[in-house]
Backbone as CSV, one residue per row, in Angstrom:
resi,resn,N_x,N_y,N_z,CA_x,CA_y,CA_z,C_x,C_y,C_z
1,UNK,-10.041,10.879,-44.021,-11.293,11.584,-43.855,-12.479,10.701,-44.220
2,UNK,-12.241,10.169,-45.034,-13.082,8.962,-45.693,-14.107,8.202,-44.597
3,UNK,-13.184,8.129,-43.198,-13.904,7.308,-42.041,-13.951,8.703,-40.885
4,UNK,-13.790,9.466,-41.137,-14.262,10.041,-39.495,-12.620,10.414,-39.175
5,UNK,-11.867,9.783,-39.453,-10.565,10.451,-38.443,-9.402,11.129,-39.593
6,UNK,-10.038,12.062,-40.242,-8.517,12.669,-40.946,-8.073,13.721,-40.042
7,UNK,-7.268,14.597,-40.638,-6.740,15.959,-39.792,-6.272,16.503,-41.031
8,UNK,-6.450,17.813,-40.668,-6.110,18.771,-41.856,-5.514,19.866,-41.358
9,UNK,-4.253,20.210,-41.955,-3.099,21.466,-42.137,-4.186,22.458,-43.088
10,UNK,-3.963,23.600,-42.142,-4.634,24.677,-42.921,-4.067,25.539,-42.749
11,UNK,-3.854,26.546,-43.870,-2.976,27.805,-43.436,-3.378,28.944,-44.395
12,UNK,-3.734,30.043,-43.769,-3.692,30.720,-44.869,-2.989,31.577,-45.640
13,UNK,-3.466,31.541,-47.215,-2.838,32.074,-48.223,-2.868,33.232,-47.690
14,UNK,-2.082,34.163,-48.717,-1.794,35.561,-48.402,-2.933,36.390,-49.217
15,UNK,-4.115,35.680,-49.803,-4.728,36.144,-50.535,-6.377,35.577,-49.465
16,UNK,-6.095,35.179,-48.626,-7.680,34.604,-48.001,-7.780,35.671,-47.110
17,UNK,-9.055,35.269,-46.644,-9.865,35.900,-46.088,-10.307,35.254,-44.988
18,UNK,-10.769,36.284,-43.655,-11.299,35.702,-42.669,-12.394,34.663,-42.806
19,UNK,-13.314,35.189,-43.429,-14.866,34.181,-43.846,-14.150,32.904,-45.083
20,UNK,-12.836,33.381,-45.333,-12.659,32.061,-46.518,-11.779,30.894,-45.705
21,UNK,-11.435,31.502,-44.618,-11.152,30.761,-43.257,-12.027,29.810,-42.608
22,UNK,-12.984,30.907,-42.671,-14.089,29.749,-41.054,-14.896,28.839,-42.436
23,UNK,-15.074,29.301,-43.914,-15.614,28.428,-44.470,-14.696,27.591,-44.511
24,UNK,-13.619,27.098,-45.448,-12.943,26.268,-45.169,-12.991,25.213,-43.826
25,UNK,-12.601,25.957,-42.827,-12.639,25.303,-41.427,-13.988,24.610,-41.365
26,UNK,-15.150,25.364,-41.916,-16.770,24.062,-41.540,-16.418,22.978,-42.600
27,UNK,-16.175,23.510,-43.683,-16.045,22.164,-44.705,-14.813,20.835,-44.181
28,UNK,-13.850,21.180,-43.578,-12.965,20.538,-42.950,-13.662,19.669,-41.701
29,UNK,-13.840,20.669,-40.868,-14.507,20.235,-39.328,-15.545,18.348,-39.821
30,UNK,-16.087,18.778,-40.304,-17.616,17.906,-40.954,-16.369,16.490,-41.221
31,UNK,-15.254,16.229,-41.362,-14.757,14.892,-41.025,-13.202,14.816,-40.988
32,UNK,-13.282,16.354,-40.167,-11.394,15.776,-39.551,-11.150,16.858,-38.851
33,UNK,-10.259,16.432,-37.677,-9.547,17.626,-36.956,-8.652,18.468,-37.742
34,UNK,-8.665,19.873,-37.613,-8.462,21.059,-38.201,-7.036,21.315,-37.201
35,UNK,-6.176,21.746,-37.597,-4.716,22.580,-37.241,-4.181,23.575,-38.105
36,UNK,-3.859,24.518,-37.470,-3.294,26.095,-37.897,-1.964,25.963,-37.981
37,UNK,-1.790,25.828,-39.370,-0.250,25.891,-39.226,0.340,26.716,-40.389
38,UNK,1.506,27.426,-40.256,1.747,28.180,-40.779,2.249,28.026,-42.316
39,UNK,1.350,28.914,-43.710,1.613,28.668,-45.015,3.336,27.570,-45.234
40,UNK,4.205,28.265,-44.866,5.624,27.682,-44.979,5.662,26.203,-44.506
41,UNK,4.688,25.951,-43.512,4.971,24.368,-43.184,3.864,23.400,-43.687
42,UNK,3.163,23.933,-45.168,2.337,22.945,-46.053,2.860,21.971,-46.371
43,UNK,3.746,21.998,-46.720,4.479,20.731,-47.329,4.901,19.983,-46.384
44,UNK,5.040,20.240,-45.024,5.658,19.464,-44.120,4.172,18.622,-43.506
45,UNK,3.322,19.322,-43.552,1.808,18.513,-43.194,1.319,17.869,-44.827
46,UNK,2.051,18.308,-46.032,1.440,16.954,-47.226,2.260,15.712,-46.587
47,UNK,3.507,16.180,-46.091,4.468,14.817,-46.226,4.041,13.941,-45.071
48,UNK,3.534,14.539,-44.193,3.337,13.792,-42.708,1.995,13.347,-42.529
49,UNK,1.176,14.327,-43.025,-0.366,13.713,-42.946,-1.072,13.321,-44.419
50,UNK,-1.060,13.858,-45.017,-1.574,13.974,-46.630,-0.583,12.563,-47.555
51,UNK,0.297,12.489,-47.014,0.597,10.868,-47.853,1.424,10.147,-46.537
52,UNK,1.186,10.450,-45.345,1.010,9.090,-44.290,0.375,8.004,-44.173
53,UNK,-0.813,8.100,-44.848,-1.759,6.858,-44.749,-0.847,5.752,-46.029
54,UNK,-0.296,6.370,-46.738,0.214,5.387,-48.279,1.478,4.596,-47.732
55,UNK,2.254,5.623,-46.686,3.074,5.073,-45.407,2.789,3.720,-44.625
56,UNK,1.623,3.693,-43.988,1.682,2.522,-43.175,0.946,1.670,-44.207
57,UNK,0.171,1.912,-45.215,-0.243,0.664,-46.146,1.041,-0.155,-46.177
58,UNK,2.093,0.952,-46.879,3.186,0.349,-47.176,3.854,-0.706,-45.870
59,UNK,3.995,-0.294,-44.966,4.319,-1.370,-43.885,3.454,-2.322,-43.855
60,UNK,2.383,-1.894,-43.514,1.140,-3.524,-43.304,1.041,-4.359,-44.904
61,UNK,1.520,-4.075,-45.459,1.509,-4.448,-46.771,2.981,-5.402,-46.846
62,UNK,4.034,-4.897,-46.308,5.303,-5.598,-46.164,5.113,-6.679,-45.280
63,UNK,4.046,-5.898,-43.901,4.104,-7.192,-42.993,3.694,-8.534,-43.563
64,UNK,2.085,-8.141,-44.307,1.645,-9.519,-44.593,2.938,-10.404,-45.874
65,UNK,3.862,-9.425,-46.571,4.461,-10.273,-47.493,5.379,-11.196,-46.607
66,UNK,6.372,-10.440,-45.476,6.687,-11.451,-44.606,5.917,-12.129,-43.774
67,UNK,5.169,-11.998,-43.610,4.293,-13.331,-42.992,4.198,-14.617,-43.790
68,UNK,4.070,-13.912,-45.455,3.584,-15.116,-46.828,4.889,-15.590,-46.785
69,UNK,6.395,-14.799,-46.609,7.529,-15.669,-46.282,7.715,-16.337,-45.016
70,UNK,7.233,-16.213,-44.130,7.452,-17.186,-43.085,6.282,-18.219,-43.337
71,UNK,5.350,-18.516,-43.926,4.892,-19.906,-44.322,3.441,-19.589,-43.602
72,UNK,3.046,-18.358,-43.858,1.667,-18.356,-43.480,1.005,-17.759,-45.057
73,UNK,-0.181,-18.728,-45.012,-1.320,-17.826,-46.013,-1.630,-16.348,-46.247
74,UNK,-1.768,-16.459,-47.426,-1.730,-14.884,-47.788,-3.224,-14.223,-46.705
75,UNK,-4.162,-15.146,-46.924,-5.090,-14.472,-46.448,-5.121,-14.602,-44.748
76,UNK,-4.135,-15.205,-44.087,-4.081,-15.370,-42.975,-3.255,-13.866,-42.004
77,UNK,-2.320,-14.213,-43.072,-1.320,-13.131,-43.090,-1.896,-11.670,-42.946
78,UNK,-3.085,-11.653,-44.072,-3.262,-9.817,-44.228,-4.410,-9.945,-42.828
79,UNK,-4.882,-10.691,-42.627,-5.786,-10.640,-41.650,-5.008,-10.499,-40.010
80,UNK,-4.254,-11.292,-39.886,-3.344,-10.773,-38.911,-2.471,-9.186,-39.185
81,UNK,-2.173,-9.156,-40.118,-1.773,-7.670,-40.184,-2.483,-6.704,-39.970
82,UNK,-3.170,-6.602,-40.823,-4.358,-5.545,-40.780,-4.990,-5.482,-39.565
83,UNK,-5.533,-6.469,-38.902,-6.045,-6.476,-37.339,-5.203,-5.771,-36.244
84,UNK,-3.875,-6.103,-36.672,-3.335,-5.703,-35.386,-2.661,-4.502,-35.992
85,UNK,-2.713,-3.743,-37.165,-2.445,-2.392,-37.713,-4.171,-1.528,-37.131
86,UNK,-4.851,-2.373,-36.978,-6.422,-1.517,-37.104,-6.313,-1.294,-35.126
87,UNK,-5.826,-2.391,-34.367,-6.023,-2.256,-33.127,-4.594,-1.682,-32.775
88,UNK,-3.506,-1.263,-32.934,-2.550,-0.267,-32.878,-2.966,0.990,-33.255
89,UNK,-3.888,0.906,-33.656,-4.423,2.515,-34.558,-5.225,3.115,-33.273
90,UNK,-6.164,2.263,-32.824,-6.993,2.773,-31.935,-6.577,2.766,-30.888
91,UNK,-5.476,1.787,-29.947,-5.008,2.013,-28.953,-3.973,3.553,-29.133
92,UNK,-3.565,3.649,-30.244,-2.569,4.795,-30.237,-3.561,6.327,-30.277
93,UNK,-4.883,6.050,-30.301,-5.942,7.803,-30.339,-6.559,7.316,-28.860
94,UNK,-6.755,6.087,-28.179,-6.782,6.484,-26.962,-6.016,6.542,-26.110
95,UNK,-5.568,5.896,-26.023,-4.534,6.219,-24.921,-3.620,7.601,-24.894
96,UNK,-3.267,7.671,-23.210,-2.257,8.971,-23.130,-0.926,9.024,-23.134
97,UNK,-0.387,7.329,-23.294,0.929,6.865,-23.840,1.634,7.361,-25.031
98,UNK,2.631,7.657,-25.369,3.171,8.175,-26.252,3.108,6.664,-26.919
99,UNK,3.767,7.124,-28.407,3.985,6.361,-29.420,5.297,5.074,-29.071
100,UNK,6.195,5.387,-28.527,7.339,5.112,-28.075,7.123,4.425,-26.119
101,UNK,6.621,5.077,-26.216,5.677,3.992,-24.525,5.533,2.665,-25.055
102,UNK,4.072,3.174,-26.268,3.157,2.112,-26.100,4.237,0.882,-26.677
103,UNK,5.401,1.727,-27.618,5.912,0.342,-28.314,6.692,-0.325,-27.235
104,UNK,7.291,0.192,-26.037,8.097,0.281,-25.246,7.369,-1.133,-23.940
105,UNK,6.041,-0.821,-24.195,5.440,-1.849,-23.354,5.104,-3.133,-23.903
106,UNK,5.287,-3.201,-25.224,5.353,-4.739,-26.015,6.417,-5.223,-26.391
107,UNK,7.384,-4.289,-26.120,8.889,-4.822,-26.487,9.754,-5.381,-25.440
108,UNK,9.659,-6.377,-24.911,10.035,-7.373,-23.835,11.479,-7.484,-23.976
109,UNK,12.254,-7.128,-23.517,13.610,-7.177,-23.687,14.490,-8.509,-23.722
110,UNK,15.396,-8.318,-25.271,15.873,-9.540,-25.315,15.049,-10.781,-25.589
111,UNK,13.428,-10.505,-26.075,11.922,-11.226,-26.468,12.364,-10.934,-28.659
112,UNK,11.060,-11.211,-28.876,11.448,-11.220,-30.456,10.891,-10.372,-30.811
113,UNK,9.467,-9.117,-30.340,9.804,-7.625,-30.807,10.902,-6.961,-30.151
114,UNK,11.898,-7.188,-29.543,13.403,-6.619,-29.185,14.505,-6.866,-30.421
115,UNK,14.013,-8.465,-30.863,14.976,-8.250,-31.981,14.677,-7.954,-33.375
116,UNK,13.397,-7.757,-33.640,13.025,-7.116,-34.629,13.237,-5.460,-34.896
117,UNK,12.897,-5.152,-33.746,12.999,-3.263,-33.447,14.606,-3.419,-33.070
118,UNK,15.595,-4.487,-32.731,16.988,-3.902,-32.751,17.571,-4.099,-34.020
119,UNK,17.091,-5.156,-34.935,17.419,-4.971,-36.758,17.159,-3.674,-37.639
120,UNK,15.756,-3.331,-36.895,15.468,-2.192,-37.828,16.262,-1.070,-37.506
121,UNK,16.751,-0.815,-36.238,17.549,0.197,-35.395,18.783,0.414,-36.584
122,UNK,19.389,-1.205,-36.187,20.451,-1.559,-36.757,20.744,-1.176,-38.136
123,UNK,19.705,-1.098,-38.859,19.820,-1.069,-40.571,19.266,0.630,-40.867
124,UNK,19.125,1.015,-39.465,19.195,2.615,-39.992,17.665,3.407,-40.031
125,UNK,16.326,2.408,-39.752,15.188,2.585,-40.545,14.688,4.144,-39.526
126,UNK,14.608,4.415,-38.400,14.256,5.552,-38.124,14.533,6.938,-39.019
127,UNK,16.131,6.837,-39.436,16.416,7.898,-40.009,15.874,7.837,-41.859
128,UNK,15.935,6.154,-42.101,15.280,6.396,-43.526,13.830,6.747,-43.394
129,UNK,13.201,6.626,-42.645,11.423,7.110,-42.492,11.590,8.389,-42.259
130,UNK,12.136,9.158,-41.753,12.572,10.628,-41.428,13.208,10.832,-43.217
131,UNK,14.359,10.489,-43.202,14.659,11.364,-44.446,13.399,11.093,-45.761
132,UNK,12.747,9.616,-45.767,11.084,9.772,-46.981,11.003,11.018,-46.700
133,UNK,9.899,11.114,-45.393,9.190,12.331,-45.286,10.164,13.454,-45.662
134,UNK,11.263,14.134,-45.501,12.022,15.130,-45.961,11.887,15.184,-47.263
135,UNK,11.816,13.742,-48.022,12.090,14.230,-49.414,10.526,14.163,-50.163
136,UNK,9.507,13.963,-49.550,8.285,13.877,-49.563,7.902,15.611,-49.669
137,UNK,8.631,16.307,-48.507,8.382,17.815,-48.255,8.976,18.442,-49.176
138,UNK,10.424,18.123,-49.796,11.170,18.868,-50.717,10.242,18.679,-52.004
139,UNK,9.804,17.518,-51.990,8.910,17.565,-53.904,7.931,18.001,-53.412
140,UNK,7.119,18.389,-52.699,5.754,19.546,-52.236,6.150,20.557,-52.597
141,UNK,7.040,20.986,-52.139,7.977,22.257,-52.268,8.198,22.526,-53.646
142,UNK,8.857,21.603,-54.616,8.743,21.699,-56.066,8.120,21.591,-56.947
143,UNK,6.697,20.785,-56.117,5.516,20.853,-57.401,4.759,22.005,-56.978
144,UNK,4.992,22.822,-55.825,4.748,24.255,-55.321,4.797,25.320,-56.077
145,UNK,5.979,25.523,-56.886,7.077,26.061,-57.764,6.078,26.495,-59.184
């Protein structure tokens, strides 16, 4: 929200009100897209949107450390990361390509994002980024409690 593009899970309590609705919703609107989603799936929008951003730090943050292991400068490194984390960001809110397209059109088959995305395949990482977020939703759920 900080820059113009957050999004916010809103749902209401069993104790709100219509007007504690649309207020909410102006205070929201003023720097992020607003979604209705139902009380029960809060925790599934903390885990996915509300600590997603700490998510890809964490990757662009790994990238530049392997970069500092393949024999590039630290500051070379985060600058190539970050650039091409900042221009993946924006090609992925314009475009009408899915997520899986767009990766689909830089991944040259049998090229070296083929064998990077077939290691990560390989070592399981779709389902460990899926099960974080699960266990991201289960401790929402318990500091809920």
């Amino acid at each position: 929200m900080l820059v113009g593009e957050g999004v916010v899970g809103m749902a209401a309590g069993e104790h709100a009100t219509r007007d504690d609705l649309l207020t909410a919703r102006r205070i929201f609107e003023a720097a992020a897209e607003v979604i209705d989603v139902p009380e029960d799936k809060i925790d599934a929008v903390t885990a996915l949107s509300g600590s997603g951003p700490a998510y890809f730090y964490f990757l662009v943050e790994n990238m530049i450390r392997a970069g500092v292991e393949m024999g590039l400068n630290v500051e070379d490194a985060a600058k190539m990361a970050i650039k091409t984390a900042a221009g993946a960001g924006k090609l992925l809110t314009s475009s009408t390509d899915s997520p899986a397209e767009l990766r689909r059109k830089v991944t040259t088959p049998g090229g070296t994002t083929h064998a990077a995305i077939s290691y990560m395949e390989s070592h399981d990482l779709p389902n460990i980024i899926i099960s974080a977020l699960k266990a991201a939703e289960d401790r929402g759920r318990e500091l809920g409690k």
